[in-house]
C-alpha positions as CSV (number, residue, x, y, z in Angstrom):
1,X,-16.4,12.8,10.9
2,X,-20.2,13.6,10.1
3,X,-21.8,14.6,7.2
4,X,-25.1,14.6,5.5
5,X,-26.5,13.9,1.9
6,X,-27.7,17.1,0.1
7,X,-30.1,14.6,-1.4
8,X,-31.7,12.7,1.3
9,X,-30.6,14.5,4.1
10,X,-29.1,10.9,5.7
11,X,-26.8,11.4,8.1
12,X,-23.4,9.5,7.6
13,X,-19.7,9.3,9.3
14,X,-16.5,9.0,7.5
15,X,-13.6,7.6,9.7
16,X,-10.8,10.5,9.2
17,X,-8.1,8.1,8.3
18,X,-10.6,7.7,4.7
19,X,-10.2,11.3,4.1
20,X,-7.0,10.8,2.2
21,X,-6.9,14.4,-0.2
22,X,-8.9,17.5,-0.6
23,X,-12.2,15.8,-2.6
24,X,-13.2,12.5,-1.7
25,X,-15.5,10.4,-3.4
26,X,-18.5,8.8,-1.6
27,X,-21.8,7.3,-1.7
28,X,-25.2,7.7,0.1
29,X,-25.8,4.4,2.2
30,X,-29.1,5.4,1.8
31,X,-30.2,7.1,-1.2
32,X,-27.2,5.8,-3.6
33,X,-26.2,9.4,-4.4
34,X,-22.7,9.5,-5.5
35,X,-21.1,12.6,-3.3
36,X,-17.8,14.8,-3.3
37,X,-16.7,15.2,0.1
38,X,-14.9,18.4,0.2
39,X,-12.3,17.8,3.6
40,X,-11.2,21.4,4.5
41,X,-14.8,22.7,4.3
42,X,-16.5,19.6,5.3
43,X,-19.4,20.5,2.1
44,X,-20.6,17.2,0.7
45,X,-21.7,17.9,-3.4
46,X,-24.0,15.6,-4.9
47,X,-22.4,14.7,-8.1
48,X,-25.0,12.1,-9.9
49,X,-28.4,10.8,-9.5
50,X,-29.7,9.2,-6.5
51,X,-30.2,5.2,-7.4
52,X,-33.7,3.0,-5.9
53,X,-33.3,2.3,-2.6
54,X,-34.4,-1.8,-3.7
55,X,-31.9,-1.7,-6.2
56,X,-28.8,-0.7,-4.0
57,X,-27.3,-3.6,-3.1
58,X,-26.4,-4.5,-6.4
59,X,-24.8,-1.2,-7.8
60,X,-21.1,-0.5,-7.8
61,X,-19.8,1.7,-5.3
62,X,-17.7,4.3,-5.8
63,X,-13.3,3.4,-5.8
64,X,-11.6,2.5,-2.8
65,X,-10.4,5.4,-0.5
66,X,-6.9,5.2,-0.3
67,X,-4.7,5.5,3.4
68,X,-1.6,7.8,3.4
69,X,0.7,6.0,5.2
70,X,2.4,4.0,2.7
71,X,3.4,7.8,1.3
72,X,3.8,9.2,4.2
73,X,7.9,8.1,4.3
74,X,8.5,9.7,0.3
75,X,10.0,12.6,0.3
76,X,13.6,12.0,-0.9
77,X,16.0,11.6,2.0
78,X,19.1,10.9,2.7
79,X,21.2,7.6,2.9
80,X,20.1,6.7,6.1
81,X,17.6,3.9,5.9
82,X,19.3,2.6,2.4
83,X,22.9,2.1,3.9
84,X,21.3,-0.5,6.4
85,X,21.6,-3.7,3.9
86,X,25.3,-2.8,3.2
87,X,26.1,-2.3,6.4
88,X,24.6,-5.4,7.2
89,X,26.4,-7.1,4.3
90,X,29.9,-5.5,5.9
91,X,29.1,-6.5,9.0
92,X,28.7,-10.2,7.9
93,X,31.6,-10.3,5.7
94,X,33.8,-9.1,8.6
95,X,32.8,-11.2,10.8
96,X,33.5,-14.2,8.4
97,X,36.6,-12.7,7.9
98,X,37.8,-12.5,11.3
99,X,37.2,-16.0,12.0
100,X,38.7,-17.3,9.2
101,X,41.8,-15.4,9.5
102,X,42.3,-16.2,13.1
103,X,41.7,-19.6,12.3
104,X,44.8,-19.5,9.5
105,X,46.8,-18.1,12.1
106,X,46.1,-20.1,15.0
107,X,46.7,-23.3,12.3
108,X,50.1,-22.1,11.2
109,X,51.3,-20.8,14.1
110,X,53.5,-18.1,12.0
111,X,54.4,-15.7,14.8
112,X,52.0,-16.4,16.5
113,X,53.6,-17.8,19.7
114,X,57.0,-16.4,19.6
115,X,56.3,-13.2,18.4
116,X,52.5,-11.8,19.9
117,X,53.3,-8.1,19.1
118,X,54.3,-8.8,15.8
119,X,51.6,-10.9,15.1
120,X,49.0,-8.5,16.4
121,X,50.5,-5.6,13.9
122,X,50.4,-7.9,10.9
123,X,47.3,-9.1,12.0
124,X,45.7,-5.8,12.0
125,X,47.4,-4.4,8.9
126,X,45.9,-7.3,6.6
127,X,42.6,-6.8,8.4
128,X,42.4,-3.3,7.6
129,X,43.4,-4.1,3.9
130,X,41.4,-6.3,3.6
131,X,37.9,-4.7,5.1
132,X,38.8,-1.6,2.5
133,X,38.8,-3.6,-0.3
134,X,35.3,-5.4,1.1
135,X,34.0,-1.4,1.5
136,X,35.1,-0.7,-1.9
137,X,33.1,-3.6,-3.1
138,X,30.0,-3.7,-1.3
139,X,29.9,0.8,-2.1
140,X,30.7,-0.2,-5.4
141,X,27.7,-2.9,-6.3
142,X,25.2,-1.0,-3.4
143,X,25.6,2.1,-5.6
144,X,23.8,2.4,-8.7
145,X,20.9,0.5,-6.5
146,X,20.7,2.9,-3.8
147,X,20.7,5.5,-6.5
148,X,17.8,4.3,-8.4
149,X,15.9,3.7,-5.7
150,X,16.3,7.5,-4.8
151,X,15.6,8.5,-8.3
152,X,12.0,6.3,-8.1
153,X,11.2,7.9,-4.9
154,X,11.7,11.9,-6.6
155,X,9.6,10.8,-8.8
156,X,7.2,9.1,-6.9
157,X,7.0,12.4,-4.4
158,X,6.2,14.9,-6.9
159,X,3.6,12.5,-8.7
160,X,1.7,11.5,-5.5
161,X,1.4,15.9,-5.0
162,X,0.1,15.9,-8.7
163,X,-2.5,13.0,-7.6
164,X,-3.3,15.2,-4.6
165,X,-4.2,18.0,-6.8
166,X,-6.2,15.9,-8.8
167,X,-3.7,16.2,-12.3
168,X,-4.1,12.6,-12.6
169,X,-2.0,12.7,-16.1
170,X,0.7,14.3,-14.3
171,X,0.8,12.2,-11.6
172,X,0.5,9.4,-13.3
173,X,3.8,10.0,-16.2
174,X,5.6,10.7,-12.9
175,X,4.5,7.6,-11.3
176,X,5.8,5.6,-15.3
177,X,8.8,7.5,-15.5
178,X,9.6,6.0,-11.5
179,X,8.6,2.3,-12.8
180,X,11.4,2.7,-15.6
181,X,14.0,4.0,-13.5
182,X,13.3,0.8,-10.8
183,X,10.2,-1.8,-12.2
184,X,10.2,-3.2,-9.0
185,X,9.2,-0.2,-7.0
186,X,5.6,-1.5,-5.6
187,X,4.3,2.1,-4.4
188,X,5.2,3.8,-8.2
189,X,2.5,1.0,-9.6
190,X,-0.1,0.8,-6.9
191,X,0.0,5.0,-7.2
192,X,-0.3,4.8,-11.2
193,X,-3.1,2.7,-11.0
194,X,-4.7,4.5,-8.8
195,X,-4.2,7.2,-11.1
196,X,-5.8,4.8,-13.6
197,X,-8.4,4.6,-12.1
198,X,-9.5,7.7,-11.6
199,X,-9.3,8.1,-15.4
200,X,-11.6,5.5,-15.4
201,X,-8.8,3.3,-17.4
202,X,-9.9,0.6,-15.7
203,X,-8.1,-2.2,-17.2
204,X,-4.9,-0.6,-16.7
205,X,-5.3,-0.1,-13.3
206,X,-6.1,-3.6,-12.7
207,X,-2.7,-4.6,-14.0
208,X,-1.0,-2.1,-11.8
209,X,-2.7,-3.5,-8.7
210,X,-2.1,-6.7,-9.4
211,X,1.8,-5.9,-10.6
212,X,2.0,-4.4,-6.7
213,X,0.6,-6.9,-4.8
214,X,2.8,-9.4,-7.0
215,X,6.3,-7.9,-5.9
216,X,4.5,-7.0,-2.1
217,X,1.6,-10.0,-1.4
218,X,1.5,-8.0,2.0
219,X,-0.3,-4.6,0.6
220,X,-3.6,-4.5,1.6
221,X,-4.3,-1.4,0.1
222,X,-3.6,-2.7,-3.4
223,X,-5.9,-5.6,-2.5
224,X,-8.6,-3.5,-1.7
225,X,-8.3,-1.7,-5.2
226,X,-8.0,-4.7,-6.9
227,X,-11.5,-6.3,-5.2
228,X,-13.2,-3.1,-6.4
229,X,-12.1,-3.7,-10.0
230,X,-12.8,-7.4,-9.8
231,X,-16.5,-6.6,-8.8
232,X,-17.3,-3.9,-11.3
233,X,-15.9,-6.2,-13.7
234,X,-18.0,-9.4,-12.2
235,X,-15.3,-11.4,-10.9
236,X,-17.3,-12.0,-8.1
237,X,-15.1,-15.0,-7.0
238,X,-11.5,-13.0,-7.0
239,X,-13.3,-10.1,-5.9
240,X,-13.6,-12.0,-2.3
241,X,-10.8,-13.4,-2.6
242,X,-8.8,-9.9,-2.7
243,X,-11.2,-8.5,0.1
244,X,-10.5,-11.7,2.4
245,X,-6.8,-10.8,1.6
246,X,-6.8,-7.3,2.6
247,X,-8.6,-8.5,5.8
248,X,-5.8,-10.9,6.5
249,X,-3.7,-8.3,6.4
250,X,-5.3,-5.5,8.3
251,X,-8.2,-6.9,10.2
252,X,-9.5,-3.9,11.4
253,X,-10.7,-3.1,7.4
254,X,-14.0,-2.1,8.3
255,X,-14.0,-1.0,4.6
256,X,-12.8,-4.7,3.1
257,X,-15.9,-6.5,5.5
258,X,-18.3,-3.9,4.0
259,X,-17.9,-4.2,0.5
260,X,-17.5,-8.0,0.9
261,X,-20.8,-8.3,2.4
262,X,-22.0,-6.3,-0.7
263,X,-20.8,-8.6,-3.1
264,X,-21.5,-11.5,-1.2
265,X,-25.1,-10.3,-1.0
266,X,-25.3,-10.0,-4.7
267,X,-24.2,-13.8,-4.9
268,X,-26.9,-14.7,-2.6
269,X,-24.6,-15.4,0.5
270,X,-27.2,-13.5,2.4
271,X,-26.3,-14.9,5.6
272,X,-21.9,-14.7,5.4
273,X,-22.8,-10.8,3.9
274,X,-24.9,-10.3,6.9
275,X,-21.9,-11.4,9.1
276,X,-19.7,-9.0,6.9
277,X,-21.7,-6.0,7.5
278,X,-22.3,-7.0,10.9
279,X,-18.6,-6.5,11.3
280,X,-18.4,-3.6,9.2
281,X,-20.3,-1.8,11.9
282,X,-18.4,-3.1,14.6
283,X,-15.2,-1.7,13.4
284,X,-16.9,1.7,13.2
285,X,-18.1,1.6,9.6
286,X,-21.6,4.0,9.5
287,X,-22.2,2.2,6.1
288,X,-22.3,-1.1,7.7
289,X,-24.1,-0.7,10.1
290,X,-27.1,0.6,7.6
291,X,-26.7,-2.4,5.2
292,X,-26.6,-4.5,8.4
293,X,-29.6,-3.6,9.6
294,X,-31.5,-3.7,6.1
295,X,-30.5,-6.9,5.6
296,X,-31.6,-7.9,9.4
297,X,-35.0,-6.6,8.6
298,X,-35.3,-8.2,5.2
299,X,-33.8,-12.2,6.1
300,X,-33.9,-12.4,10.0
C-alpha cells in the first residue's frame, strides 16, 4: 500500500502483510520522520522530528513490524490438533503390542493349532484388555498437558486482543500469567516481549526474544526483534547475526536484508550493505530501494 510523509511529502509503500494492527509505527526513508500509520484510514501522523538526511543511516529505526500468522491459529479450540501425539503414541504401542503377542502365541503354540476359534477369542479378549489399559494410561499422562496447553492459549488469545488495542499492560500480565501456566509456550514470550517493547522496557524484551527463539531456533520473527534490540543496544555483531538468521529462515525478509544493510553500513561494510539493500528492493521493499540507490550514488 502507498502512503506519503506529512513532512516531506515522500512517497513510500508498505507491503500489507507489515500492517499487522490498527496503528503502525514507521519511518520516512527520506526525511527520518518517525510516522503512525493509521490502517483503516490509511492517515500517516507524524509523531517526532524529522532527523538530517546525512545523518540517517546511523539512527535507529523504529521496532520491528510484527506478521500475524503465528496468532492467527489462537483462539482456544478443541482437542483436535492436541490428541494427534497420543494417538500417535496409541498407535505405536499397539502395534508393538500386536507383534509381540502374536509372537508369544505363535512360540507356545497354546491353542493355537488345535483350537483356531478359541485362540482367536482369547486372543482378542486380552487385546482389548490390554489396549484399555494402554488408553487409560496414555489419557491419563496426555492430560494435565493437553490442559495446560489450552489454558496458555486462553490466555494468550485475550492478551494478543489487548496488544491489538494497544493496552500493552494488559496484554502483557496476560501473556505472564500464560508463561506460568506452561514456561515453554514460545508465542506467550515472543508476545510479552513484544509487549516490552513497546513500553520501551527494552532489556526485558530482549530476554523474551531470546527465551523464544531458545525453545523454537526456527522463529524468524523473534529473530527479527531480537536484531532490532541488538542494534539499538550496539551489538552490531549479534545484531547480524540474528538478521542472517531470520533470513535463513524466511528468505523472502525483505525487512531482515534492509535493516542489515543499515547496520552493516554503519560498520563500514559499505559494499555487503549495498548488496543488502539491493535485495531489499528486490523483494519489494520501497525502503530499500531508496537506501540502495543513496548508497549507489555515494560509493559506486
Amino acid at each position: 500500500m502507498s502512503f506519503e510523509c506529512p513532512v516531506c511529502k515522500n512517497a513510500f509503500h508498505v507491503l500489507e502483510e507489515m500492517l499487522t494492527g490498527p496503528i503502525v509505527e514507521w519511518t520516512c526513508e527520506q526525511c527520518g520522520t518517525a510516522l503512525h500509520i493509521h490502517r483503516d484510514t490509511g492517515r500517516v501522523e507524524a509523531i517526532g522530528q524529522p532527523h538530517s538526511p546525512d545523518s540517517e543511516p546511523h539512527r535507529t529505526p523504529v521496532p520491528p513490524p510484527v506478521s500475524l500468522p503465528s496468532v492467527s491459529s489462537m483462539a482456544p479450540k478443541g482437542k483436535g490438533s492436541s490428541d494427534r501425539v497420543a494417538i500417535a503414541v496409541f498407535t505405536i504401542a499397539l502395534i508393538a503390542f500386536v507383534i509381540i503377542a502374536y509372537s508369544f502365541l505363535s512360540r507356545t503354540g497354546r491353542h493355537f493349532t488345535y483350537s483356531p476359534v478359541r485362540s482367536a477369542s482369547k486372543f482378542i479378549s486380552d487385546l482389548e484388555r490390554h489396549i484399555k489399559g494402554y488408553l487409560g494410561e496414555i489419557e491419563r499422562a496426555m492430560g494435565p498437558h493437553k490442559n495446560r496447553k489450552r489454558r496458555a492459549k486462553k490466555h494468550i488469545f485475550v492478551g494478543y486482543n489487548y496488544y491489538k488495542e494497544s493496552k500493552f499492560d494488559r496484554a502483557r500480565g496476560e501473556f505472564s500469567r500464560a508463561i506460568e501456566i506452561d514456561p515453554e509456550n514460545t508465542e506467550a514470550y515472543f508476545w510479552r516481549g513484544r509487549s516490552f517493547l513497546k513500553a520501551s522496557r527494552y532489556d526485558e524484551a530482549t530476554a523474551d526474544f531470546e527465551m523464544a527463539v531458545k525453545l523454537n531456533p526456527a522463529y524468524a520473527d523473534a529473530y527479527d526483534n531480537l536484531g532490532w534490540l541488538y542494534a539499538r543496544a550496539g551489538n552490531y555483531n549479534e545484531s547480524i547475526m540474528c538478521f542472517t538468521r531470520a533470513i535463513e529462515l524466511k528468505p523472502d525478509n525483505g525487512w531482515a536484508y534492509y535493516y542489515r544493510g543499515r547496520i552493516r553500513h554503519k560498520i563500514g561494510e559499505v559494499h555487503m550493505a549495498l548488496r543488502d539493500a539491493e535485495e531489499a528492493c528486490r523483494l519489494g521493499l520501497q525502503e530499500g530501494c531508496t537506501m540502495y540507490e543513496r548508497l549507489r550514488k555515494e560509493f559506486l
